[in-house]
C-alpha positions in Angstrom: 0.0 0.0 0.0 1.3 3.1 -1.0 1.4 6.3 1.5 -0.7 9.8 0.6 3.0 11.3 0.3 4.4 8.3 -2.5 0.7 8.7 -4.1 1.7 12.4 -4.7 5.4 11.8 -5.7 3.8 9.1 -8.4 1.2 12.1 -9.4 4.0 14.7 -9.9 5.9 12.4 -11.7 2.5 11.4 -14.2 2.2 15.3 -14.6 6.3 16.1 -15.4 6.2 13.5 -18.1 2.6 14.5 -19.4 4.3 17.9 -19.7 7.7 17.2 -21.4 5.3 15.4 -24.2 3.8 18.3 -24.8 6.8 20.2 -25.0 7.5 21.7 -22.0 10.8 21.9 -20.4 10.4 21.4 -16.5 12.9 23.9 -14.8 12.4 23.1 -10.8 10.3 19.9 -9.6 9.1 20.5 -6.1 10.8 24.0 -5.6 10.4 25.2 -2.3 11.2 28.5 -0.2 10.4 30.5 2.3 7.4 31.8 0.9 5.9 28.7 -0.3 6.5 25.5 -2.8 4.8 24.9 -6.3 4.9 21.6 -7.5 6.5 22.4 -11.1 7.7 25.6 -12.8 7.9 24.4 -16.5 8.9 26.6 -19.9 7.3 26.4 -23.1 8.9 29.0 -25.8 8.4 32.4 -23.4 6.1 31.1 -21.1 6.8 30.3 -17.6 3.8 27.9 -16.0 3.6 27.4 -12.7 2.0 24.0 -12.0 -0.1 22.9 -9.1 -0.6 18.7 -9.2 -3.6 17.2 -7.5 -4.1 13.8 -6.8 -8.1 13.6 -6.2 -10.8 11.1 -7.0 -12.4 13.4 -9.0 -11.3 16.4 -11.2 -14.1 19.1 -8.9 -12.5 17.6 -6.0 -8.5 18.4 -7.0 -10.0 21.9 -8.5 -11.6 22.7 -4.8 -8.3 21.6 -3.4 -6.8 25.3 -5.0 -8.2 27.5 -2.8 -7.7 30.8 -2.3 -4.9 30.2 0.3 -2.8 28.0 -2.0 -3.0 30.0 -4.9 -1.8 32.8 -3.1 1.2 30.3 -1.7 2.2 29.8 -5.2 2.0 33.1 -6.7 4.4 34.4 -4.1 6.3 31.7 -4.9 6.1 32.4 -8.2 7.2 36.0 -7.6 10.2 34.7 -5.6 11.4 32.6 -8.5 11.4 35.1 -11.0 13.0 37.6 -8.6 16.0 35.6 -8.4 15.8 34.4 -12.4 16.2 37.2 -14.3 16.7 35.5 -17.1 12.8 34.8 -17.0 11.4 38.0 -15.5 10.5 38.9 -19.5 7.9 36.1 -19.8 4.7 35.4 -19.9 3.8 33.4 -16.6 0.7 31.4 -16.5 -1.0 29.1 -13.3 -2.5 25.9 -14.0 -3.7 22.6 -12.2 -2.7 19.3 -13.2 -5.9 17.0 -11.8 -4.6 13.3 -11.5 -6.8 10.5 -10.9 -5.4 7.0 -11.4 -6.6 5.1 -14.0 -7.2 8.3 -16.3 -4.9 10.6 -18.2 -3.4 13.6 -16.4 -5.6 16.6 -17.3 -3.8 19.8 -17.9 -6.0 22.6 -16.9 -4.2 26.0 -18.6 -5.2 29.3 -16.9 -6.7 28.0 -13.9 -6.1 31.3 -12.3 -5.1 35.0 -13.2 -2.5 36.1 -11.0 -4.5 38.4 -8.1 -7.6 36.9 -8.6 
Protein backbone atom coordinates (compact mmCIF):
# COMPACT_ATOMS: atom_id res chain seq x y z
CA UNK A 1 0.00 0.00 0.00
CA UNK A 2 1.27 3.06 -1.00
CA UNK A 3 1.39 6.29 1.45
CA UNK A 4 -0.65 9.85 0.64
CA UNK A 5 3.01 11.27 0.26
CA UNK A 6 4.43 8.27 -2.49
CA UNK A 7 0.72 8.71 -4.07
CA UNK A 8 1.75 12.41 -4.69
CA UNK A 9 5.38 11.80 -5.71
CA UNK A 10 3.85 9.13 -8.38
CA UNK A 11 1.21 12.11 -9.36
CA UNK A 12 4.00 14.72 -9.91
CA UNK A 13 5.93 12.38 -11.68
CA UNK A 14 2.47 11.41 -14.19
CA UNK A 15 2.24 15.26 -14.57
CA UNK A 16 6.28 16.12 -15.45
CA UNK A 17 6.22 13.55 -18.05
CA UNK A 18 2.59 14.53 -19.40
CA UNK A 19 4.30 17.85 -19.74
CA UNK A 20 7.66 17.16 -21.38
CA UNK A 21 5.34 15.43 -24.17
CA UNK A 22 3.79 18.33 -24.77
CA UNK A 23 6.80 20.20 -25.05
CA UNK A 24 7.47 21.66 -21.98
CA UNK A 25 10.75 21.95 -20.38
CA UNK A 26 10.39 21.36 -16.45
CA UNK A 27 12.92 23.95 -14.85
CA UNK A 28 12.39 23.08 -10.82
CA UNK A 29 10.27 19.87 -9.60
CA UNK A 30 9.12 20.48 -6.05
CA UNK A 31 10.84 24.03 -5.56
CA UNK A 32 10.45 25.21 -2.26
CA UNK A 33 11.19 28.51 -0.22
CA UNK A 34 10.38 30.54 2.26
CA UNK A 35 7.39 31.80 0.94
CA UNK A 36 5.95 28.72 -0.28
CA UNK A 37 6.55 25.53 -2.82
CA UNK A 38 4.81 24.86 -6.27
CA UNK A 39 4.87 21.59 -7.50
CA UNK A 40 6.46 22.38 -11.09
CA UNK A 41 7.66 25.56 -12.76
CA UNK A 42 7.89 24.44 -16.47
CA UNK A 43 8.92 26.58 -19.93
CA UNK A 44 7.27 26.40 -23.08
CA UNK A 45 8.86 29.04 -25.77
CA UNK A 46 8.38 32.37 -23.40
CA UNK A 47 6.07 31.08 -21.05
CA UNK A 48 6.78 30.31 -17.62
CA UNK A 49 3.81 27.94 -16.02
CA UNK A 50 3.59 27.42 -12.70
CA UNK A 51 2.00 23.97 -11.98
CA UNK A 52 -0.14 22.95 -9.14
CA UNK A 53 -0.62 18.66 -9.19
CA UNK A 54 -3.56 17.23 -7.51
CA UNK A 55 -4.06 13.82 -6.76
CA UNK A 56 -8.12 13.56 -6.22
CA UNK A 57 -10.83 11.07 -6.96
CA UNK A 58 -12.41 13.38 -9.04
CA UNK A 59 -11.25 16.39 -11.17
CA UNK A 60 -14.05 19.07 -8.94
CA UNK A 61 -12.48 17.56 -6.01
CA UNK A 62 -8.52 18.37 -7.00
CA UNK A 63 -10.01 21.89 -8.45
CA UNK A 64 -11.60 22.72 -4.78
CA UNK A 65 -8.33 21.57 -3.43
CA UNK A 66 -6.76 25.26 -5.00
CA UNK A 67 -8.18 27.46 -2.77
CA UNK A 68 -7.66 30.76 -2.30
CA UNK A 69 -4.91 30.23 0.28
CA UNK A 70 -2.81 28.02 -1.95
CA UNK A 71 -3.03 29.96 -4.87
CA UNK A 72 -1.83 32.75 -3.06
CA UNK A 73 1.19 30.30 -1.66
CA UNK A 74 2.20 29.80 -5.22
CA UNK A 75 2.04 33.06 -6.73
CA UNK A 76 4.44 34.41 -4.07
CA UNK A 77 6.33 31.70 -4.91
CA UNK A 78 6.06 32.37 -8.22
CA UNK A 79 7.20 36.03 -7.56
CA UNK A 80 10.23 34.74 -5.58
CA UNK A 81 11.38 32.57 -8.52
CA UNK A 82 11.36 35.08 -10.99
CA UNK A 83 13.03 37.64 -8.60
CA UNK A 84 16.04 35.63 -8.44
CA UNK A 85 15.81 34.36 -12.39
CA UNK A 86 16.18 37.24 -14.26
CA UNK A 87 16.66 35.47 -17.11
CA UNK A 88 12.79 34.83 -17.01
CA UNK A 89 11.36 38.01 -15.50
CA UNK A 90 10.55 38.85 -19.46
CA UNK A 91 7.90 36.12 -19.80
CA UNK A 92 4.73 35.37 -19.89
CA UNK A 93 3.79 33.45 -16.59
CA UNK A 94 0.67 31.37 -16.54
CA UNK A 95 -0.96 29.13 -13.26
CA UNK A 96 -2.45 25.93 -13.96
CA UNK A 97 -3.69 22.64 -12.20
CA UNK A 98 -2.73 19.32 -13.24
CA UNK A 99 -5.93 16.96 -11.78
CA UNK A 100 -4.63 13.26 -11.53
CA UNK A 101 -6.78 10.50 -10.93
CA UNK A 102 -5.35 7.04 -11.37
CA UNK A 103 -6.56 5.13 -14.03
CA UNK A 104 -7.22 8.29 -16.29
CA UNK A 105 -4.94 10.55 -18.17
CA UNK A 106 -3.42 13.55 -16.37
CA UNK A 107 -5.55 16.60 -17.32
CA UNK A 108 -3.85 19.76 -17.86
CA UNK A 109 -5.97 22.62 -16.91
CA UNK A 110 -4.23 26.01 -18.57
CA UNK A 111 -5.17 29.26 -16.94
CA UNK A 112 -6.73 28.00 -13.92
CA UNK A 113 -6.14 31.28 -12.26
CA UNK A 114 -5.06 34.99 -13.16
CA UNK A 115 -2.52 36.13 -10.97
CA UNK A 116 -4.45 38.35 -8.14
CA UNK A 117 -7.64 36.93 -8.61
Amino acid sequence: MMTSYEKGLLSELCALIFLWLKGYRVLKWRYKTKVGEVDIIAKRGSLIVFVEVKKRVSKAQALEAVDFKSRRRIEKTAQHFLKNKPLFQRCEVRFDVMPISFGFMPQHLKKAWIFGE
